[in-house]
C-alpha positions in Angstrom: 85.5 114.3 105.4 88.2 116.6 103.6 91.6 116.2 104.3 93.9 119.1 105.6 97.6 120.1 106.2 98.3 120.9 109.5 101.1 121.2 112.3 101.1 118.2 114.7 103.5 116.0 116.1 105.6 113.3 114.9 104.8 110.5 117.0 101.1 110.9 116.4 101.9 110.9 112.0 103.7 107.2 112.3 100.4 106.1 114.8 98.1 107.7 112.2 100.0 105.5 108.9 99.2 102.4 111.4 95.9 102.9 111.6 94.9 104.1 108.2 96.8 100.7 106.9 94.9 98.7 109.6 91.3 100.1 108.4 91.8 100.5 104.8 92.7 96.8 104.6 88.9 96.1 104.9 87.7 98.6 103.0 86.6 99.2 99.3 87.1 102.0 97.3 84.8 104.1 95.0 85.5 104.5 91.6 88.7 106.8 92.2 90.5 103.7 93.4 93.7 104.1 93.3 95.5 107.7 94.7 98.5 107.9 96.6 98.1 109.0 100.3 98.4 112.6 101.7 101.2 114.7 102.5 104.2 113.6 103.1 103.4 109.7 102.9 102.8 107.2 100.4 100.6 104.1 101.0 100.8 102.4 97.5 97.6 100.1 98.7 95.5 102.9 100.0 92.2 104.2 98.4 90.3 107.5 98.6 87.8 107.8 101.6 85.1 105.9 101.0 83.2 108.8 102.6 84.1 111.4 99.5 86.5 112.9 100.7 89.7 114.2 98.5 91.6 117.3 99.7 94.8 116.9 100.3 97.4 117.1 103.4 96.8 115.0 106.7 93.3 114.9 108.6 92.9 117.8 110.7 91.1 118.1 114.3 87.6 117.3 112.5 88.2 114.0 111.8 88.4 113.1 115.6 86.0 111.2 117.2 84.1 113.1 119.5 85.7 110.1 122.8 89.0 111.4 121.8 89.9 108.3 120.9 91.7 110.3 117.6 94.4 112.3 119.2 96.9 109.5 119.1 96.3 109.5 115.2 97.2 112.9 114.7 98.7 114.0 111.1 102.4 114.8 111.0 103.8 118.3 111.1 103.0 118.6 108.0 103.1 122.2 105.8 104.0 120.4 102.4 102.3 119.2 99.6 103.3 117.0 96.3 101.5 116.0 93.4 102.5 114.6 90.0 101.0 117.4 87.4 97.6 117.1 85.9 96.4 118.5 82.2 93.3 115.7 82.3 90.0 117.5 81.5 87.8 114.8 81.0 85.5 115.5 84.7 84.5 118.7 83.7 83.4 118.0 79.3 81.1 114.5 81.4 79.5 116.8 83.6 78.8 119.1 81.2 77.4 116.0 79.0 75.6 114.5 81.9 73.6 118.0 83.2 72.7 118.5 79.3 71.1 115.1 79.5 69.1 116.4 82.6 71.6 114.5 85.3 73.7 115.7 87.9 76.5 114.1 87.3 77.8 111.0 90.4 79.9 113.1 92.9 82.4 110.5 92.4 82.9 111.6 88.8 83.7 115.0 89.9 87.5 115.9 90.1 87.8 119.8 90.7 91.3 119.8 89.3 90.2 119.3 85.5 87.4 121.4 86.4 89.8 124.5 87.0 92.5 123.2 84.2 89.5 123.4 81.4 89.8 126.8 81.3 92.4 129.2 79.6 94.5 131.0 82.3 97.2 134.5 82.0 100.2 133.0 83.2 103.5 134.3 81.9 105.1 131.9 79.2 108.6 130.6 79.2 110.7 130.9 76.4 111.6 127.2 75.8 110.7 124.1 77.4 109.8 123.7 81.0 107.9 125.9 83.0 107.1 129.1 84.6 105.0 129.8 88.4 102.4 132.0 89.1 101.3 131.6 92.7 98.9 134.7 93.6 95.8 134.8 95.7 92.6 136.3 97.2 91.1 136.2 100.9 87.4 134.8 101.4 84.2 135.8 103.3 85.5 132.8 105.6 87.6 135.0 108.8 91.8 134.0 107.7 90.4 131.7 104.8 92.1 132.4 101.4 92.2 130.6 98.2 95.7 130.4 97.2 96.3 129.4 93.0 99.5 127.6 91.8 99.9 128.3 88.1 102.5 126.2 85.7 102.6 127.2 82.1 104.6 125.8 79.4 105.8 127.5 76.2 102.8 128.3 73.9 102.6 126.1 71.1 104.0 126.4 67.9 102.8 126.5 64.2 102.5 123.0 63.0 105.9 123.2 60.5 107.9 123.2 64.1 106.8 120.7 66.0 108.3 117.2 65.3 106.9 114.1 63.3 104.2 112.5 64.7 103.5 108.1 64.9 99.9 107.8 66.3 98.4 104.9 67.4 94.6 104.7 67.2 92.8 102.4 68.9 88.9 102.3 68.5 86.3 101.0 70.7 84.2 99.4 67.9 81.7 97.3 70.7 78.4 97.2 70.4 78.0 100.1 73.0 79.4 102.3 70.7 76.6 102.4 67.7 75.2 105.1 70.2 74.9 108.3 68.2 77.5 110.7 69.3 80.1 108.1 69.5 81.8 106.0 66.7 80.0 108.2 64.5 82.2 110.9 66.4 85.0 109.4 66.2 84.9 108.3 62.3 84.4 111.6 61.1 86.8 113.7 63.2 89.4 111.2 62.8 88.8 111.8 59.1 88.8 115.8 59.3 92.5 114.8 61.6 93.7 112.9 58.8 93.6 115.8 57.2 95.2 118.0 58.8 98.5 115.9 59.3 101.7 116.7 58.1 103.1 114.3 55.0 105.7 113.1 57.7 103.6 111.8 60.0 102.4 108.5 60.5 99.0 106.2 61.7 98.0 103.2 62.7 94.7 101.9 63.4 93.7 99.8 65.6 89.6 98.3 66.7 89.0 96.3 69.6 85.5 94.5 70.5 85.6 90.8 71.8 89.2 90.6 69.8 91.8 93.4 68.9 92.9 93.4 65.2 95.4 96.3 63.4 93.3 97.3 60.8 96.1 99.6 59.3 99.7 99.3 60.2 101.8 102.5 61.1 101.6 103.6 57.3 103.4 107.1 56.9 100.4 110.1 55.7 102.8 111.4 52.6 100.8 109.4 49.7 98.5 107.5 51.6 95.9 109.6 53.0 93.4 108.1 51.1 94.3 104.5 52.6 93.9 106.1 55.6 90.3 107.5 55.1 89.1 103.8 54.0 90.2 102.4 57.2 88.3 105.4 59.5 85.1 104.7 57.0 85.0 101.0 57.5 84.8 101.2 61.3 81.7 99.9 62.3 80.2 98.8 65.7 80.7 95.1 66.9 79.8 93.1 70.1 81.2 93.4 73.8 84.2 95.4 74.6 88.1 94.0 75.5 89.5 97.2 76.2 92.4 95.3 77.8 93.2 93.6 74.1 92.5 97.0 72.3 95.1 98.7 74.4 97.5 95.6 74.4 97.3 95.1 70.7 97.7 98.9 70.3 100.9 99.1 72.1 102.2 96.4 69.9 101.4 98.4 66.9 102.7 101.4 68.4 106.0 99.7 69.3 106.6 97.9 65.9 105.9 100.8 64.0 107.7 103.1 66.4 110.0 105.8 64.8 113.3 107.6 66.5 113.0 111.3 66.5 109.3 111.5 66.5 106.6 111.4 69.1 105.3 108.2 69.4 101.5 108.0 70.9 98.8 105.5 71.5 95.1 107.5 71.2 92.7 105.5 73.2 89.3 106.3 71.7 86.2 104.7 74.3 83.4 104.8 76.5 85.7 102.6 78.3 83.0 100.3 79.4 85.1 97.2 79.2 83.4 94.0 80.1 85.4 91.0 78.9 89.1 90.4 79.3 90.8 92.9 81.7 89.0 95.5 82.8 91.9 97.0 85.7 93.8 99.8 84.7 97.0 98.6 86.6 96.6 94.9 85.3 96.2 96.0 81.5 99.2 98.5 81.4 101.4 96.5 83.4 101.0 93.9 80.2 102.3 97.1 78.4 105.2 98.3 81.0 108.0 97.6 78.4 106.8 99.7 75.5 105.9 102.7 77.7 109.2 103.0 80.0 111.4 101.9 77.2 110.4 103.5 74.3 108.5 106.3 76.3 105.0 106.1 74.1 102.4 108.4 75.9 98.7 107.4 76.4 95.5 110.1 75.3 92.8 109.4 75.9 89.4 110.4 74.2 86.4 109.5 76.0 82.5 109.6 74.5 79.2 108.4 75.3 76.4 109.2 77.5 77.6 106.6 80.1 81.1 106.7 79.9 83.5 104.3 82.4 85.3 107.8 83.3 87.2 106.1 86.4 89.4 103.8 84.3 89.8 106.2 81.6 91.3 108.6 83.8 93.5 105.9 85.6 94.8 104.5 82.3 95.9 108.2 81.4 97.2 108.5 85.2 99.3 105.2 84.6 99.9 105.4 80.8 102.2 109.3 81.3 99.3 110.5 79.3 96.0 112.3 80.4 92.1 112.3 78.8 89.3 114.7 77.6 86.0 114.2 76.8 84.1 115.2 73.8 80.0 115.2 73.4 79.3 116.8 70.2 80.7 117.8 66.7 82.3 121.1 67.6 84.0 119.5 70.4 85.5 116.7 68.9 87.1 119.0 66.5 88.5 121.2 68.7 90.4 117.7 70.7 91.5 116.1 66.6 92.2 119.5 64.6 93.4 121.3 67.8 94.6 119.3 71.2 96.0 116.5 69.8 98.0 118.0 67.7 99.2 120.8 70.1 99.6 117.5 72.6 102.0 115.6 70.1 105.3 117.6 71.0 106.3 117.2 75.0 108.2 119.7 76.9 108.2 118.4 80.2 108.3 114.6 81.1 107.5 113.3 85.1 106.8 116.8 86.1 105.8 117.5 89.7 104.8 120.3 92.2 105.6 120.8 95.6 104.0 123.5 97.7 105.9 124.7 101.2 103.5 126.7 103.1 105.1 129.2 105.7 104.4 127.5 109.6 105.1 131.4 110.7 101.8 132.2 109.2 99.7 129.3 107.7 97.5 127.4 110.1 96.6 124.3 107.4 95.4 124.1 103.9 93.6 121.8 101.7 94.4 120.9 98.1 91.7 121.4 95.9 92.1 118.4 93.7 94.4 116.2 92.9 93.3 112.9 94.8 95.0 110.5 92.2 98.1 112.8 91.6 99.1 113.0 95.1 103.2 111.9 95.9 105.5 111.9 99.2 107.0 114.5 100.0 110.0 112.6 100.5 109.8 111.1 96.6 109.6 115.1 94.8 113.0 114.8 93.7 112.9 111.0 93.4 113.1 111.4 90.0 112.4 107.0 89.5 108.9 108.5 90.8 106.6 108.7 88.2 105.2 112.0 87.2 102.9 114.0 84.7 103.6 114.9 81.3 103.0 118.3 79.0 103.3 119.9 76.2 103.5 123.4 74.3 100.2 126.1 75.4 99.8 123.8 78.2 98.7 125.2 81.9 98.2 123.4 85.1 96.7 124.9 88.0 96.5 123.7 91.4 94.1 125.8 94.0 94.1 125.6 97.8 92.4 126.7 100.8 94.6 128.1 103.3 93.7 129.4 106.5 96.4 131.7 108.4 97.0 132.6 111.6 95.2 135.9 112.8 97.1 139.0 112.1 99.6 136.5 110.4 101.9 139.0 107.9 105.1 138.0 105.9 105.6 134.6 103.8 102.7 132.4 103.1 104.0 129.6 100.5 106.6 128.6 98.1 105.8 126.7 94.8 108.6 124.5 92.9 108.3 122.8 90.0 110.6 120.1 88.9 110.7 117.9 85.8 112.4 116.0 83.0 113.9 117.4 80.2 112.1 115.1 77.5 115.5 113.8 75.6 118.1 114.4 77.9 116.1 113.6 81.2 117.7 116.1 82.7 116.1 117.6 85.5 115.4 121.4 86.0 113.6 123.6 88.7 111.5 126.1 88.8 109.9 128.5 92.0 107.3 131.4 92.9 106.1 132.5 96.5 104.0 134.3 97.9 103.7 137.2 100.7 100.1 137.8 102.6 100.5 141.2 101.3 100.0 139.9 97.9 96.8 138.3 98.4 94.1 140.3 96.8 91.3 141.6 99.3 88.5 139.4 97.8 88.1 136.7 95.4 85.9 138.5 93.4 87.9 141.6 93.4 90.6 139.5 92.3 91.6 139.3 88.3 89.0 137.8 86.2 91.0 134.0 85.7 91.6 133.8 89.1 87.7 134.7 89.7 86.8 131.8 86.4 89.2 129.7 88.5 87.5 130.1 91.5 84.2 129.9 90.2 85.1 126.4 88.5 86.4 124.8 92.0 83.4 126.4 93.8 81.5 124.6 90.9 82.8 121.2 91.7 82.8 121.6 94.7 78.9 121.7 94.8 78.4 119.0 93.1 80.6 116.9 95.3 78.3 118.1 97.9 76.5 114.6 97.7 78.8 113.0 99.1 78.7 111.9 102.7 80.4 114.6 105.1 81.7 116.6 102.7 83.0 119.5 103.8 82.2 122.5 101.6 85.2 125.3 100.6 85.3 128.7 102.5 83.7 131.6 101.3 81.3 129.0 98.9 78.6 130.4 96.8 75.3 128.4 96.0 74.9 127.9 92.3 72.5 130.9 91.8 75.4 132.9 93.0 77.9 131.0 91.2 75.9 131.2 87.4 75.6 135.2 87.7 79.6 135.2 88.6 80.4 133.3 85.4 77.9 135.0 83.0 79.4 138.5 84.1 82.9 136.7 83.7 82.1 135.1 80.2 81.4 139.2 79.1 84.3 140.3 80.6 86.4 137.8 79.2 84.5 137.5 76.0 85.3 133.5 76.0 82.7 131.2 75.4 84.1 128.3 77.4 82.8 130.8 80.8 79.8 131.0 78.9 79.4 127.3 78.7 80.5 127.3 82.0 77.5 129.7 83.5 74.9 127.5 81.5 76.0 124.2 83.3 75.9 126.2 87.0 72.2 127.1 85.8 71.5 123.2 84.8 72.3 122.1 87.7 71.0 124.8 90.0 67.8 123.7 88.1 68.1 120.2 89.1 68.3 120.8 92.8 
């Protein structure tokens, strides 16, 4: 069932933690194990529905049994909702993979936020690091429904001569899964065309894991040794089974030995991440790398490939390792993540960066988060800043979208976004707010600008193909896919951007597949 935001009383929130503890603790968790709870509480043992459901806020009036046995559980008064930020991608480029191959992709896999954040937004840009906030909407065919978009953008990114030197860490699946065309293969030649395009002050290391991890290059600066560089990307070839645990471990100790002051210092986690000897838990195998992460602050990104493709602990690694992931399935792809995102990703501008959204109790009825399941934080911890958050760079966006449904007739303040974060040398942190007034909503979401209508159409998108799950509970105002595929072809014209393009022909795979 979805989770949703919604005014109740207080006795009923602490009755409703009770319970959820008491059930939880025989239950198991689907592949996005992990998440923090909803709203204004954190449960650090609790797990995602196992039902499918992932909105977030407090249950609402649906999720009571039809005895009334529910109605001393009921969710806190609770209008507010925090997440750590988000610039993962990797859900969206494995769908896309899995529907070419004929598939629709497990409604586990799908995580509507890096639907929504694949695609370029027109937010305003700040001037230097940090953030600005774009919060606008547009009312639904669903009576007082609205979709409601949070927009964060970061400064756009700068030639390559202004960012600062970069120490990269690569570490290579080299198991036997990985002899698959499309992925070592991948990986060998864009990490050669990468090499490349480096500056001479920047350094690599390489590093392949199989049964055993072993450095095959240590951090080795690029000025004069490019070409030692290129041998060790050529010689990778596929072993046996795959320690992803003592590929990420051996890494780290790489990274940290070869660490240099003044320049950004990153481990880049190339896998199918289909571990099966050693550790295969996200939290166990970067707890064995707390120290270099929170002492010398070296960020995790990771690359994922392959027709199967272990997305759930790729995406928790990133989560855990202050980095995020992406997914690349073909040449053109992998280019664009080595010559393009990587390097726009080496600089930071913001570190532990979260949002909080205050929606107006005046007007707003409840909400649901689009999104976010693993991301979520108390309320209570947003300016906790011990509380771990996300990371970003230059030309970065994040967008969060909810439903919101307000009262009937309701006019005057709907919602405030904040933004707060870490300077990334000082630490020192810095706010940043937007609202918005029902007046400002836009009369339909598809009268609305055209990013807000490819933003839309994206989370409407996912949102179908979580459909599979068990009681899911579709978005207001949703459009089947045939709908959906003629919004984003008459989009990818308007826009001219061949990303909506890509994104019509995946709505058309998969409308073709059900």
């Amino acid at each position: 069932m979805a989770r949703y935001g919604t005014r109740r009383g207080l006795r009923g929130a602490v009755l409703a933690l009770t319970a959820t503890g008491l059930l939880l603790t025989g239950c198991s968790a689907g592949p996005n194990q992990g998440g923090a709870s909803d709203g204004a509480h954190r449960d650090e043992g609790r797990q995602p529905a196992p039902d499918g459901g992932q909105y977030g806020g407090e249950r609402g009036e649906d999720s009571e049994e039809s005895d009334g046995s529910a109605r001393d559980v009921a969710p806190a008064p609770d209008l507010v909702s925090t997440f750590a930020l988000d610039v993962d991608t990797a859900s969206y480029g494995y769908a896309r993979r899995t529907l070419a191959d004929g598939r629709l992709p497990d409604p586990w896999t799908v995580r509507p936020e890096e639907f929504v954040n694949s695609f370029r937004q027109d937010y305003e840009r700040p001037d230097g690091d940090g953030f600005t906030v774009t919060v606008d909407g547009a009312r639904t065919e669903r009576e007082d429904w609205s979709l409601l978009r949070v927009g964060l953008a970061t400064r756009a990114a700068e030639g390559e001569e202004e960012r600062p030197p970069a120490a990269l860490t690569f570490v290579i699946d080299v198991s036997g899964s990985m002899s698959e065309p499309g992925r070592l293969d991948l990986a060998r030649e864009s990490l050669g065309v990468m090499t490349d395009r480096l500056r001479e002050n920047d350094s690599v290391a390489v590093v392949t894991f199989s049964g055993e991890a072993e450095t095959v290059l240590p951090m080795t600066r690029v000025g004069g040794h490019r070409d030692e560089i290129h041998a060790a990307v050529d010689g990778l070839e596929p072993a046996q089974s795959t320690n992803l645990g003592a590929g990420v471990e051996e890494g780290y100790a790489t990274a940290v030995e070869g660490l240099r002051r003044g320049a950004t210092n990153r481990v880049v986690l190339i896998s199918d991440a289909l571990a099966n000897t050693g550790d295969t838990d996200a939290d166990t195998i970067l707890e064995r790398v707390a120290g270099a992460r929170e002492e010398y602050g070296i960020t995790l990104f990771g690359v994922g490939v392959g027709s199967d493709y272990g997305d759930a602990l790729m995406e928790r690694l990133a989560d855990r390792g202050d980095g995020h992931t992406t997914y690349v399935s073909d040449e053109e792809e992998a280019r664009q993540v080595f010559s393009e995102e990587l390097p726009r990703n080496i600089d930071l501008t913001a570190r532990d960066a979260k949002a909080q959204v205050s929606f107006d109790p005046s007007t707003v009825e409840e909400f649901r988060l689009i999104g976010y399941d693993n991301r979520q934080v108390a309320d209570d911890d947003f300016r906790d800043d011990s509380v771990d958050g996300g990371e970003t760079g230059p030309g970065h966006t994040v967008t969060a979208l909810y439903a919101v449904r307000s009262a009937p007739g309701a006019e005057g303040h709907l919602a405030t976004a904040t933004v707060r974060w870490l300077d990334p040398d000082s630490r020192t942190p810095h706010e940043e707010s937007g609202r918005l007034e029902t007046a400002d909503l836009a009369g339909s979401v598809w009268t609305a600008g055209p990013r807000f209508q490819v933003t839309a159409v994206a989370a409407y998108f996912a949102d179908a193909l979580r459909r599979g799950a068990e009681d899911w509970d579709t978005l207001p105002g949703a459009p089947g896919f045939g709908e959906l595929a003629e919004r984003a072809q008459e989009l990818a014209g308007g826009t001219e951007d061949g990303e909506v393009r890509g994104l019509a022909e995946a709505i058309r795979r998969a409308d073709r597949l059900t």
